[in-house]
N, C-alpha and C positions, 0 to 999 in steps of 0.2 A: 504494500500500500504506500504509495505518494507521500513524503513528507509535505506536507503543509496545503493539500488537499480537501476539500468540505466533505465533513461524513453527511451524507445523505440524512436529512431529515423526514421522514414518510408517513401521512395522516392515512390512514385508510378509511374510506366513507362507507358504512352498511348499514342502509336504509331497509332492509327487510324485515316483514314481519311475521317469519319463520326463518328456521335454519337452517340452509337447501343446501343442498351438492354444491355450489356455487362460495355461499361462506363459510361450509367446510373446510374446502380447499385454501381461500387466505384466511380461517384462523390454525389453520397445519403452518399453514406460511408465517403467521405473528410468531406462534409458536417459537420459531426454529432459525428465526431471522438473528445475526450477530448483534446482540447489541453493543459491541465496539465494534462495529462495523455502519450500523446504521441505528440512529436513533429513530425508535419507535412510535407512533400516536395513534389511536383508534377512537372512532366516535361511532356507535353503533346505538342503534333506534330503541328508545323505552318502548314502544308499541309493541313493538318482538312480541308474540308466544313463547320464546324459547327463548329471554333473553336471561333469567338466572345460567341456563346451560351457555349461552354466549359466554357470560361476564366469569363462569367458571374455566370455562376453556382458555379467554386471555390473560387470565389469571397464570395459568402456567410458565406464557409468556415471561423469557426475563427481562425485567426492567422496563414494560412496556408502559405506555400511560394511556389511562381510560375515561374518554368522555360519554357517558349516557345523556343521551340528546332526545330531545322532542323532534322526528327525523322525518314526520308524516304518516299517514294512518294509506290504507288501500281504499282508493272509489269504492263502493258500494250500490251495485245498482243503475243503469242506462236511463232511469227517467231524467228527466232535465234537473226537478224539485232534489233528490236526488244527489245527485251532482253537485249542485250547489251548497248542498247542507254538510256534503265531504270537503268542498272548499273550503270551509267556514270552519270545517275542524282542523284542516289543515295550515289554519293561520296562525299557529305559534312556531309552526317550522320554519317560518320567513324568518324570526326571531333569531332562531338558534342557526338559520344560516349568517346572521351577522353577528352574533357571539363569533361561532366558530370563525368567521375570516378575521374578524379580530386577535383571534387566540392564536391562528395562524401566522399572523405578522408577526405575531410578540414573542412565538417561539423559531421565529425563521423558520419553518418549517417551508420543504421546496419541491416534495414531490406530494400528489395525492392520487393515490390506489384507489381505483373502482373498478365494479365491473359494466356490462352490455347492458342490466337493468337499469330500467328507466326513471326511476327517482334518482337512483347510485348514481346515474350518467350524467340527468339532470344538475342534479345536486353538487357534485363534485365540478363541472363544469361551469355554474355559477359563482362556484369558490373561486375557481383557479381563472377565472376574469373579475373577480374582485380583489383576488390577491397577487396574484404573478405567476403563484403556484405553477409548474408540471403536471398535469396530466396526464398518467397512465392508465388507460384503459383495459381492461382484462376481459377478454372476450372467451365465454363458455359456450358458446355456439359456433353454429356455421352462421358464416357472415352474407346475409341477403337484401335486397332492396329494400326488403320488405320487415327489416329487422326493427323496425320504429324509427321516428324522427327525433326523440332524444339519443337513442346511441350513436345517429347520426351526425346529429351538431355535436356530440360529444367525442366523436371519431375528426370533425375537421379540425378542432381545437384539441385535440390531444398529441401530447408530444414524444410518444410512443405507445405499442400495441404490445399487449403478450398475448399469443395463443398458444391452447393448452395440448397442442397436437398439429404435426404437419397438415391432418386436412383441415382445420378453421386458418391457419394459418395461410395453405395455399387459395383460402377462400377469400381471406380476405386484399388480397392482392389481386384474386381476379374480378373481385368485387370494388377496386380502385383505390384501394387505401394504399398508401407511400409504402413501398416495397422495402426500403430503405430505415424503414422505424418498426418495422415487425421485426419482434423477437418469440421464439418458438421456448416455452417453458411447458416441459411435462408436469401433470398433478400429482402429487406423492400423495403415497401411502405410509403409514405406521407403522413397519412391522412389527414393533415394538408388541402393539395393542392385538395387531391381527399376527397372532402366533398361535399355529396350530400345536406347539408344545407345552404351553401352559391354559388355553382355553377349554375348558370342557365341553365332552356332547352332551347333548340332550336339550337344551335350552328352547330349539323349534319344535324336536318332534315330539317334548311332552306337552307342549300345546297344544300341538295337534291328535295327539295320543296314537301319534305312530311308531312303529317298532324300528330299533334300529338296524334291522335286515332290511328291511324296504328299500327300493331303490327309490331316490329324492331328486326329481330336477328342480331348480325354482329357478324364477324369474325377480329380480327384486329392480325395481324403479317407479318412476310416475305411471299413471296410467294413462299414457298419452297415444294416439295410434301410433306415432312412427316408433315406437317401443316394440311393436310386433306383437301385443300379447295374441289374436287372433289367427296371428300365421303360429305360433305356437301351438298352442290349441288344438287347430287345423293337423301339427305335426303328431300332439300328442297323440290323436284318435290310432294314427299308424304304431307308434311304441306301444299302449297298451296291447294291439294286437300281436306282437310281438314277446312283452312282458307284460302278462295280465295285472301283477300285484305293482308294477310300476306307481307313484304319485305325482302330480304336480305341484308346485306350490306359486303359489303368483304374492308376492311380496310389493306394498306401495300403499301411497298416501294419493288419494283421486280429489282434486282439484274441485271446486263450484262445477267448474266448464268440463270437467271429466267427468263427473259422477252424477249430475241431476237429470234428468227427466228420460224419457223413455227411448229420447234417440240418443243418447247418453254411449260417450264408448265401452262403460261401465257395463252398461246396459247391454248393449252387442255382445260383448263379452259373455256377459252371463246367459244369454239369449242362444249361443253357440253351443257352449258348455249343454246346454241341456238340450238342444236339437244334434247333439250328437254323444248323447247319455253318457256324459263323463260326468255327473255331478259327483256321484263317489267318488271319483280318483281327480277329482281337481281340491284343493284348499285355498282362501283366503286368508292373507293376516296381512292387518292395514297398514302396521309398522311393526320395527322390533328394536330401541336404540341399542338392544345387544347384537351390533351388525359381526362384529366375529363370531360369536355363538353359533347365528343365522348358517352363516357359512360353511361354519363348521358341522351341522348336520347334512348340508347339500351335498350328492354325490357328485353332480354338474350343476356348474352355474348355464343356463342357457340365456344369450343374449341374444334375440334374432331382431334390432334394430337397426335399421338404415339410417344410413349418415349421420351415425353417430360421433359427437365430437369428440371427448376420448371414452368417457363411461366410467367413474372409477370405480364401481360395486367390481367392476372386471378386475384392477388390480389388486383390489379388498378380495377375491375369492382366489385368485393366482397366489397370493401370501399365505391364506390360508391354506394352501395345496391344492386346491379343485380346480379341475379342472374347466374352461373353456369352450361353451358351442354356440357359435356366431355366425354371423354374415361378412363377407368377405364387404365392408360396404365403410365408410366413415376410417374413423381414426384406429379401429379396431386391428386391420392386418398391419398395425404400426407396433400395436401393444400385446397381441398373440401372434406366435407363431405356427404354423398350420402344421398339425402331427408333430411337433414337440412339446408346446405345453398346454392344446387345445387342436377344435377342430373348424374349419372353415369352410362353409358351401354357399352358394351363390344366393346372391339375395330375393329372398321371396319365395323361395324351391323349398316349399313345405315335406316332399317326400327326401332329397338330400337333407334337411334338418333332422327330418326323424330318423334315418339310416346313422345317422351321425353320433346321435343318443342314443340309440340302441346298440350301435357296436362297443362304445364305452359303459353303457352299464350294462354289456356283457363282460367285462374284461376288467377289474378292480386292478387288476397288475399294471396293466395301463393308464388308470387312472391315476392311480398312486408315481407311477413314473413324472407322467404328465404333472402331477402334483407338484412335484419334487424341482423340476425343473419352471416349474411357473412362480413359485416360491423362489428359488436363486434368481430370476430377471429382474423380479422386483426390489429386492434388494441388492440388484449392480444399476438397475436403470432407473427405479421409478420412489426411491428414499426420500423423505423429508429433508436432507440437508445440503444435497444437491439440487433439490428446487430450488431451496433460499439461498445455497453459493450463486446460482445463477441470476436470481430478479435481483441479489444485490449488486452483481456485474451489471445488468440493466440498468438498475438507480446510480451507479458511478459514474456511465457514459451518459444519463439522463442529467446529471446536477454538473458535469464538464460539457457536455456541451456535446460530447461525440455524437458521430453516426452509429447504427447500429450495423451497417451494411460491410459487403463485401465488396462490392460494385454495383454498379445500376443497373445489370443484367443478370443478376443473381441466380440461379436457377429452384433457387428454393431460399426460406426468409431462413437465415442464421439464427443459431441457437444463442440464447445468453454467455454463454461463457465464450463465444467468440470475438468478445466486446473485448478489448484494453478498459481497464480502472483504475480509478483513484480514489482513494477517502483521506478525512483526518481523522490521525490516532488522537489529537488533542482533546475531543469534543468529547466532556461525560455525559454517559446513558442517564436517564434518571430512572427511579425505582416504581413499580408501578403502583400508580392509586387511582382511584375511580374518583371521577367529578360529575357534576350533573350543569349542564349549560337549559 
């Protein structure tokens, strides 16, 4: 590190009002980040549902400092009256957005972390043209036209991008964002936490009161269609035929817009399930925050979603040893690889998905291989500490001034740690406390 170089100061903004794959992943990051390396600041939304588990989690954080903010509440509702009455709740966030740029100045603080959501985007973006602040934007999706007009204004005025996988990466360059300020950051995993040698079985299947001979595929994410739970489904009617005592398990939290009314994808789902008599052999469970547990009763994790941006439940069940059955489609043939530590068939090909399942839960010795070696990737490629070596290379070249590029014909956006950095050793962390703005 640079003598006499700025250590990166970094506000992270989360406006959410739950605690999604999304701010999972940067509070793994708060987590793990140097604090002589970069000084830390987080300001995460009182509104939260989960915001004790938030404030427990950055808590871990060394020497992190913590602002609980009034960060806005979610619309409610398409009528106009409506609308207007979530404005109107929403007006002490205006507040706390000029607290916080205030609080920004006073701690020089010069980069601010968000992610593609749209208060996140909004919000941090109104910061960082009230303050001077940097701008990085953290993109968990595939990058589309049609991704909102806040991520948009938050993407022209941002002054660098991480994506969490070569394909949101290569999307967003084909989708016109400066080639030149994409930096490619994979999402870690724990293996710490997700360690098949100290978690116990049983945690899924005495919920469900099945035996642990059974053979178990589950599915765990939103229930969103392009998650695939239907082409599953679809696949599983072929495995039972196959292996009658087989189960499924479909794992997730379903959305207003996923789970209400009768044309509900919830609903499809369920409407499948029973026009093709798998009610027996299908199970529900809406969540489980024992996600190694989960895992660890799964024989296969099956993923059959298209374009997926990277998926971390994938690297959460590869840690755990289980194996992988996916779509060759998204960020997914980045993060398995096909007949080493999972399997891969083309997307949408309900009978290669089942053929796929059926040969590994005919064969445990393969699975457990599979296991074994999905388990070591994770821990050479996809760790907690090399994420945060890397965003802090990013926040070095972002508070110096560097490019992030290699040239202007790149053929793909370079990774973090391809960046030259600089910090100061001079600048103490401070200790972390909770404030309320």
């Amino acid at each position: 590190m640079a003598r006499g170089a700025p250590k990166p100061r970094v506000l992270f903004v989360n406006t959410r009002s739950a605690l999604g794959a999304d701010v999972a992943v940067h509070l793994t990051l708060i987590e793990h980040l140097d604090p002589d390396a970069v000084a830390v600041y987080v300001a995460t939304n009182r509104h939260s549902a989960d915001l004790d588990a938030t404030v427990r989690w950055i808590r871990k954080a060394p020497q992190a400092r913590l602002m609980v903010c009034d960060l806005g509440q979610e619309l409610q509702g398409s009528h106009p009256v409506a609308k207007v009455l979530g404005l109107a709740r929403n007006l002490p966030a205006l507040v706390s957005l000029l607290r916080l740029a205030r609080f920004i100045r006073r701690e020089r603080i010069t980069i601010l972390h968000t992610t593609d959501r749209p208060r996140d985007a909004a919000f941090s973006t109104l910061l960082g043209k009230l303050t001077g602040a940097a701008v990085v934007l953290h993109l968990h999706v595939k990058w589309t036209a049609h991704i909102g007009r806040a991520a948009h204004w938050a993407a022209r005025n941002a002054r660098a991008f991480i994506g969490i996988s070569r394909f949101t990466c290569d999307s967003m360059a084909q989708g016109g964002l400066p080639a030149d300020r994409i930096a490619m950051v994979y999402n870690a995993t724990d293996t710490g936490r997700f360690n098949p040698a100290v978690v116990p079985r049983g945690a899924l299947r005495s919920r469900l009161g099945i035996d642990e001979h059974v053979p178990l595929v589950g599915l765990v994410g939103r229930f969103t269609v392009w998650k695939g739970h239907l082409e599953l489904v679809q696949a599983f009617l072929r495995v039972r035929e196959q292996i009658p005592q087989a189960r499924l398990v479909l794992v997730g939290r379903a959305t207003a817009e996923d789970g209400d009314g009768e044309d509900s994808y919830v609903q499809r789902i369920r409407r499948l399930i029973n026009e093709l008599s798998l009610t027996d052999s299908v199970d529900w469970v809406e969540w489980m925050a024992n996600t190694p547990g989960l895992m660890k009763d799964l024989d296969i994790l099956a993923m059959p979603s298209w374009e997926e941006p990277f998926g971390l439940v994938v690297t959460e069940a590869m840690a755990m040893e289980r194996p992988v059955v996916g779509y060759v489609s998204g960020a997914l043939p980045e993060i398995v690889t096909n007949g080493v530590d999972g399997l891969l068939v083309p997307p949408r090909d309900t009978e290669a998905l089942a053929m796929a399942l059926v040969s590994l839960l005919r064969d445990p010795a393969r699975r457990a291989a599979m296991g074994t070696l999905g388990r070591q990737r994770v821990l050479a490629d996809f760790g907690p500490r090399r994420q945060a070596d890397e965003v802090t290379t990013l926040y070095r070249a972002v508070t110096q001034g560097h490019g992030l590029h290699r040239g202007a014909h790149a053929p793909a956006p370079v990774t973090a740690n391809e960046v030259s950095f600089l910090s100061d050793p001079n600048t103490q962390a401070r200790s972390l406390r909770t404030e309320t703005l």
